[in-house]
One Martini backbone bead per residue (centre of mass of N, CA, C, O) as a GRO file, in nm:
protein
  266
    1UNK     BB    1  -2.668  -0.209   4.814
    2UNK     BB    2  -2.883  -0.291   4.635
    3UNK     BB    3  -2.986  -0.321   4.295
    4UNK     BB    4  -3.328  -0.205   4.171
    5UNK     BB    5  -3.369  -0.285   3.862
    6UNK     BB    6  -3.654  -0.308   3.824
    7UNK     BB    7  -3.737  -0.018   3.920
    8UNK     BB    8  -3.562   0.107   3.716
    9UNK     BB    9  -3.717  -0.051   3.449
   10UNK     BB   10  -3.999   0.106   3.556
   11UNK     BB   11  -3.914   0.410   3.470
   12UNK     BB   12  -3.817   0.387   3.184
   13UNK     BB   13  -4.118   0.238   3.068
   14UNK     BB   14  -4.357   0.344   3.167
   15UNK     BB   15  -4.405   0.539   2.872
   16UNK     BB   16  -4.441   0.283   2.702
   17UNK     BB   17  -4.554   0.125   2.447
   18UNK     BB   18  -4.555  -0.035   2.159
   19UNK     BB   19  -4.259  -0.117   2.096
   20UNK     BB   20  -3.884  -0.177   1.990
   21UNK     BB   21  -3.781  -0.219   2.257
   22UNK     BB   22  -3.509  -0.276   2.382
   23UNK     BB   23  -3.399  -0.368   2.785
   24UNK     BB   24  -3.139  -0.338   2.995
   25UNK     BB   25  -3.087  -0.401   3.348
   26UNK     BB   26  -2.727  -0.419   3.502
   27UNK     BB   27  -2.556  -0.572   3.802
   28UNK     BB   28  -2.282  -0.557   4.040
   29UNK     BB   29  -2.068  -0.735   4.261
   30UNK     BB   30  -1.729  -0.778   4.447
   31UNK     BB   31  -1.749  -0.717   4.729
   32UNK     BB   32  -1.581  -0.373   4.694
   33UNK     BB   33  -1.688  -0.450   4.415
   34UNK     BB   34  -1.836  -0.183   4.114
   35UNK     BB   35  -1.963  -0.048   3.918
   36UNK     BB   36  -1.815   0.284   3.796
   37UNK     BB   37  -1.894   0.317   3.511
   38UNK     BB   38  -1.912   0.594   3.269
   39UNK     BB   39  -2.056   0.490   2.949
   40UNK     BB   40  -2.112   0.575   2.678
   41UNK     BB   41  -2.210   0.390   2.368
   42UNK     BB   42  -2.206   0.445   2.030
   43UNK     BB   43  -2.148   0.265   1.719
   44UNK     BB   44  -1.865   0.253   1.734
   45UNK     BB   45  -1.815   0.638   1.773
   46UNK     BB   46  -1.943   0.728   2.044
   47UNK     BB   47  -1.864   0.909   2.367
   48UNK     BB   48  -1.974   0.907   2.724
   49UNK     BB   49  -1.705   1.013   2.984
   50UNK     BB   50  -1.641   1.000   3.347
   51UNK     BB   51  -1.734   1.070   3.660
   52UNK     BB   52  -2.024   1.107   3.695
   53UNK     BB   53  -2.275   1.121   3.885
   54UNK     BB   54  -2.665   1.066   3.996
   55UNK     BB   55  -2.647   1.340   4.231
   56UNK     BB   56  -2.772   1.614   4.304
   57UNK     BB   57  -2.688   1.688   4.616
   58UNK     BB   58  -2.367   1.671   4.498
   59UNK     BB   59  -2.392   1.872   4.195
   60UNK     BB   60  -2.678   2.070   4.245
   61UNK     BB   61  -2.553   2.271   4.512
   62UNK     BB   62  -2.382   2.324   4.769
   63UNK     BB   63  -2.059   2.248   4.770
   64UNK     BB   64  -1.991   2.087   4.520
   65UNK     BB   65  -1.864   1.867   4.306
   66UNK     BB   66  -1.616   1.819   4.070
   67UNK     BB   67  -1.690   1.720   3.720
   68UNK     BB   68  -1.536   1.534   3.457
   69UNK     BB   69  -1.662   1.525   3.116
   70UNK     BB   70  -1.672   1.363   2.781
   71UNK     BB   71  -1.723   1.413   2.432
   72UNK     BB   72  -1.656   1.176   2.202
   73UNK     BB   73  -1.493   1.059   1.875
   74UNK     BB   74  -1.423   0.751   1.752
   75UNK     BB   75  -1.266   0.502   1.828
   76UNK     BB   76  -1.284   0.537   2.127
   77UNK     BB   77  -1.555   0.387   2.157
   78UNK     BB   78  -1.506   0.086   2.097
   79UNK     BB   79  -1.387   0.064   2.414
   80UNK     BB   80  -1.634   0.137   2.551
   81UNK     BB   81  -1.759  -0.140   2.461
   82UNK     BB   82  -1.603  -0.312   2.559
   83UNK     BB   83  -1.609  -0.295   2.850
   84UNK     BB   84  -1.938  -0.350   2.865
   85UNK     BB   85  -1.867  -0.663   2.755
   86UNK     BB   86  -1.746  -0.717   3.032
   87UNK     BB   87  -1.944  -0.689   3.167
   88UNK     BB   88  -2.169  -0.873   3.099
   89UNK     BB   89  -2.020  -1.110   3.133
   90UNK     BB   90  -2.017  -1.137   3.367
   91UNK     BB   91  -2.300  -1.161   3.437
   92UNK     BB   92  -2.352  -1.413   3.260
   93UNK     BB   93  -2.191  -1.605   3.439
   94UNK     BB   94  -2.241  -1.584   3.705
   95UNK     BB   95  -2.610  -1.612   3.645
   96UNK     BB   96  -2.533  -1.910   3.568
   97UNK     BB   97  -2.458  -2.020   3.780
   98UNK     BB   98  -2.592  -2.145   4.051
   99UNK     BB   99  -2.618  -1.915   4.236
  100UNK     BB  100  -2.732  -1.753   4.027
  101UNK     BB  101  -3.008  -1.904   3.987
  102UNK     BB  102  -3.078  -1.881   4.264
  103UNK     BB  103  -3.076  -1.574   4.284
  104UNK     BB  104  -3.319  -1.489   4.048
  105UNK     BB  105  -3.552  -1.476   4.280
  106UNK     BB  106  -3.428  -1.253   4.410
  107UNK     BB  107  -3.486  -1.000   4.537
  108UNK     BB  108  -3.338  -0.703   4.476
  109UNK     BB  109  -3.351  -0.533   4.748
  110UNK     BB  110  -3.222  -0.736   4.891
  111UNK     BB  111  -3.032  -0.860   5.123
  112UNK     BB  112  -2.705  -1.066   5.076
  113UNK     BB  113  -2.474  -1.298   5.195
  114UNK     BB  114  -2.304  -1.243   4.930
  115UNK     BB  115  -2.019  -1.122   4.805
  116UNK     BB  116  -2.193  -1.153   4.547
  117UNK     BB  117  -2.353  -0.983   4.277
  118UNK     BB  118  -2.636  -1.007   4.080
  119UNK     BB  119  -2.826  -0.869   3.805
  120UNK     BB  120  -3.122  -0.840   3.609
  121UNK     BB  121  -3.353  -0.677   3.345
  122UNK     BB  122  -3.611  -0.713   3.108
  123UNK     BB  123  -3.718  -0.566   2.821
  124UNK     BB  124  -3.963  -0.722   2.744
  125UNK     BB  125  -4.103  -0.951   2.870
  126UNK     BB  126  -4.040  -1.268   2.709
  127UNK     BB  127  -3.870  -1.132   2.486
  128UNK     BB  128  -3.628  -1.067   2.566
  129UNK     BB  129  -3.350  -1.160   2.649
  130UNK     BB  130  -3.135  -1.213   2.910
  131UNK     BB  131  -2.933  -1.100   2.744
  132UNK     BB  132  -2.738  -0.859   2.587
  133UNK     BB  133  -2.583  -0.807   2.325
  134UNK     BB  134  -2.330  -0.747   2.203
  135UNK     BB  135  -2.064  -0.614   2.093
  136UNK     BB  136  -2.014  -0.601   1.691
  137UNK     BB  137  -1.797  -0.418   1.506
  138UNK     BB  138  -1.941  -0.568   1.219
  139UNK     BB  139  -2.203  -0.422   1.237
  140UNK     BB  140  -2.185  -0.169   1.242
  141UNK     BB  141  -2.195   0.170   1.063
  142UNK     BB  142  -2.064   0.287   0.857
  143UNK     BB  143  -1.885   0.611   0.976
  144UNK     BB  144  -1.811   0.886   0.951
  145UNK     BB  145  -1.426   0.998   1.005
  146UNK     BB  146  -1.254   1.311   1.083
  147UNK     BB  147  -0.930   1.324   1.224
  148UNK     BB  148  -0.895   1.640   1.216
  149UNK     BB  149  -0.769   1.763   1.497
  150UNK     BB  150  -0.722   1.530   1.666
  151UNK     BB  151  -0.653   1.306   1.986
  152UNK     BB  152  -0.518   1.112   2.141
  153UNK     BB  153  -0.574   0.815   2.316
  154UNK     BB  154  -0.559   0.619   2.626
  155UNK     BB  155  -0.696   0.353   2.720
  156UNK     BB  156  -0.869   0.258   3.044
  157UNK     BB  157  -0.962  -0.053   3.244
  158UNK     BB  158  -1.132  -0.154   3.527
  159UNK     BB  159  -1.239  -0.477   3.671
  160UNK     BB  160  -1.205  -0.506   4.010
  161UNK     BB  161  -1.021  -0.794   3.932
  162UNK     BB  162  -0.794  -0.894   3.925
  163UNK     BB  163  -0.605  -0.783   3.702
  164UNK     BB  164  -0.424  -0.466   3.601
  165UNK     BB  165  -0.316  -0.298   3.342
  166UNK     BB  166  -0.369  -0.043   3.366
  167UNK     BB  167  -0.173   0.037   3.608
  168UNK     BB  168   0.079  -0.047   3.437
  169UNK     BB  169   0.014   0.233   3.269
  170UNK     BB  170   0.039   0.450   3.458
  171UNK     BB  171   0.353   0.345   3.539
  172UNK     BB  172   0.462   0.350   3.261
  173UNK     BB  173   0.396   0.642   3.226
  174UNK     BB  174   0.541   0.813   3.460
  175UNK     BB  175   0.818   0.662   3.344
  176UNK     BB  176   0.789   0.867   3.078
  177UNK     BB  177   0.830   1.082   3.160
  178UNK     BB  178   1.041   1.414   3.103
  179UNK     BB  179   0.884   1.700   3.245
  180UNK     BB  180   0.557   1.643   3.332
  181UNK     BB  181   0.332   1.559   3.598
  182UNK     BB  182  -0.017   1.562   3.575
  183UNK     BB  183  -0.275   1.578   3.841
  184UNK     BB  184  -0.624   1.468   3.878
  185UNK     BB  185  -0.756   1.408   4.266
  186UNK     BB  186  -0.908   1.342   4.482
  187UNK     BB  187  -0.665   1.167   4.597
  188UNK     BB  188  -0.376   0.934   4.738
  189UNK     BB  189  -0.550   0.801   4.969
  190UNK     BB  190  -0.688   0.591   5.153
  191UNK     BB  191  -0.927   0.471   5.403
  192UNK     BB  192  -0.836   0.518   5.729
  193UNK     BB  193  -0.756   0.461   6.011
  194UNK     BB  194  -0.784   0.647   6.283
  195UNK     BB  195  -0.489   0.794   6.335
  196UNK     BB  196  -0.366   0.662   6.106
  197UNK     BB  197  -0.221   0.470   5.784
  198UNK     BB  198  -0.395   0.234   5.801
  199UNK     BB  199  -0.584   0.058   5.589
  200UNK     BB  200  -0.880  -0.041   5.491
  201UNK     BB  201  -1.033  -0.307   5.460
  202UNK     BB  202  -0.983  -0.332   5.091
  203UNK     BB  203  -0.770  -0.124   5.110
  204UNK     BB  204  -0.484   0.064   4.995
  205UNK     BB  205  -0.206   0.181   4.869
  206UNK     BB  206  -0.007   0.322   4.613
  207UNK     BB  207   0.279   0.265   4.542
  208UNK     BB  208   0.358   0.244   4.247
  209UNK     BB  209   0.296   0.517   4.204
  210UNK     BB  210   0.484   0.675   4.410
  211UNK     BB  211   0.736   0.541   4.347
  212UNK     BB  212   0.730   0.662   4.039
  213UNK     BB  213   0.743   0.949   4.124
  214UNK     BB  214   0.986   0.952   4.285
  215UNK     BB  215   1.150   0.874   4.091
  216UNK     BB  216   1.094   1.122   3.877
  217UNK     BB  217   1.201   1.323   4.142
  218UNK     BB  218   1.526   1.200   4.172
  219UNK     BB  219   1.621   1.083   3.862
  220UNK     BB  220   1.480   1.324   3.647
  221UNK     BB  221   1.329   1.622   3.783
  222UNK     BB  222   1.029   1.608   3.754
  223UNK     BB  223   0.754   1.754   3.773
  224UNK     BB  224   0.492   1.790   4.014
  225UNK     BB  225   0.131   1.840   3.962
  226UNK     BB  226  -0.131   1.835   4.150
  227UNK     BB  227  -0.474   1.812   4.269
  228UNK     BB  228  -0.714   1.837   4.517
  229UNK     BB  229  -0.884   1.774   4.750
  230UNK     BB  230  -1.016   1.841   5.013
  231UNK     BB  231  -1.084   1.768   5.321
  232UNK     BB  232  -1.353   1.626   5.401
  233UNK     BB  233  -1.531   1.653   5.188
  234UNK     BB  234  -1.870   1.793   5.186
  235UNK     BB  235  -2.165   1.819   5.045
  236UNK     BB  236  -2.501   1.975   5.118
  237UNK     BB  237  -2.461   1.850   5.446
  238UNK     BB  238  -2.359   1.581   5.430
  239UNK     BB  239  -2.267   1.285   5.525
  240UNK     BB  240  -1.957   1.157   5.546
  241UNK     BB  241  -2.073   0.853   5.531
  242UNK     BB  242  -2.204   0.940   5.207
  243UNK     BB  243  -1.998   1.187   5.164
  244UNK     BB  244  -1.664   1.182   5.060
  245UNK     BB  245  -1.391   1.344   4.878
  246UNK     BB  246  -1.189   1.340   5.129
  247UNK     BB  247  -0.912   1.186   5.337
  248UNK     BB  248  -0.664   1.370   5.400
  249UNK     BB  249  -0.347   1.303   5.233
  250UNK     BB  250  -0.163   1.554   5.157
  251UNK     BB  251   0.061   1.494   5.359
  252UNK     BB  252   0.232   1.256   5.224
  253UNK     BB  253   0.438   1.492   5.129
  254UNK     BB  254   0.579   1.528   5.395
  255UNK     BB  255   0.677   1.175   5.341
  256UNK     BB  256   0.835   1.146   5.067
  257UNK     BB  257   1.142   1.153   5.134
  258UNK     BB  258   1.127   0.892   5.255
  259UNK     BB  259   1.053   0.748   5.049
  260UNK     BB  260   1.261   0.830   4.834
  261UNK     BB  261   1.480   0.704   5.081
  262UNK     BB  262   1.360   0.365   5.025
  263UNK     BB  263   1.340   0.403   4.654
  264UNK     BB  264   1.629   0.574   4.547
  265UNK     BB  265   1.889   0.553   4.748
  266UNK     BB  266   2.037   0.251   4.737
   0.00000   0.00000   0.00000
């Protein structure tokens, strides 16, 4: 399901005459793995991110998606830059070397044989460079900014491929509870074979974080608890195959004490 970027960067500068805007839209895939944050990052100050996908269907009709985007200001704003600039560098990577070039003049919409996939498309052709700049925070302009009932926030980003520090500081914070793990979650488990345990191959069971909730319920008594989807949520009357927003997993929990005696009782 290649994005049609070319399509996408002239929907959205239709109606622009003369003007000095520059304007890059790029795609990635690396496998099973895509872009899948939402991010807006302005001037290394303000920062709009959360879940929400540009879905009609799935969250504005009947029996909707439910998610949380926030609107933040301050340093953490910044992270969301890096991330950003981790992608573009990803672009640009992929789309210099020889496939990447190979690839430049193949139509965005078409599909390719090709386990990894980059596209890129710059506004105004011609004027703009092939990439645009990174986010560089020594150029940003000097804004105020009043700490004054502020929240910590911790950032984490997933590049999709190769180490994953974020995961490793999710078991970190896990291992840190001390009361209470609250968490809001789409699902517990991966698309299983149907009828059966065993992750869809490209997907896993999530070992790492089990463990660590195991280990807080089992060895410090710490409360856990969970939000998940209904089983097999379907919004607006979509197909399964389109729209899936529960996997089914709730019952995982009927199997922890198993879990927990194979990985704490020993």
């Amino acid at each position: 399901m290649p994005v049609n970027c070319t399509a996408v960067l002239k929907e959205l500068t239709r109606d622009i005459g003369e003007s000095n805007i520059l304007l890059w839209v790029g795609a990635w895939r690396n496998g099973v793995s895509w872009n899948h944050a939402k991010i807006i990052a302005v001037d290394g100050k303000y920062l709009y991110t959360g879940g929400h996908n540009l879905w009609d269907k799935h969250y504005l009709r009947y029996s909707p998606v439910f998610d949380l985007s926030l609107e933040l200001r301050g340093p953490v704003a910044h992270d969301g830059h890096m991330f950003a600039n981790n992608a573009w560098k990803y672009i640009k990577f992929v789309q210099g070397n020889f496939g990447g070039r190979l690839m430049e003049n193949w139509p965005d919409h078409f599909p390719a044989v090709l386990l990894g996939r980059v596209i890129v498309t710059e506004f105004p052709s011609g004027e703009a460079s092939d990439f645009p700049p990174l986010y560089q925070p020594s150029t940003m302009p000097k804004l105020p900014f009043d700490a004054t009932g502020s929240v910590k926030i911790i950032t984490m980003g997933r590049t999709g491929s190769g180490a994953h520090p974020s995961d490793d500081a999710f078991v970190a914070m896990l291992n840190a509870a001390q009361t209470v793990i609250r968490m809001a979650l789409q699902d517990l488990g991966p698309v299983c074979i149907p009828n059966t345990m065993r992750a869809l191959p490209g997907t896993k069971w999530p070992h790492n974080y089990l463990e660590a909730i195991a280990r807080a319920i089992w060895k410090r008594g710490i409360d856990v608890e969970i939000v998940l989807s209904n089983p097999h949520s379907v919004p607006a009357g979509l197909s399964p195959m389109e729209a899936n927003y529960g996997n089914g997993k709730q019952h995982i929990f009927l199997n922890l004490y198993i879990f927990l005696a194979d990985t704490c009782c020993v």
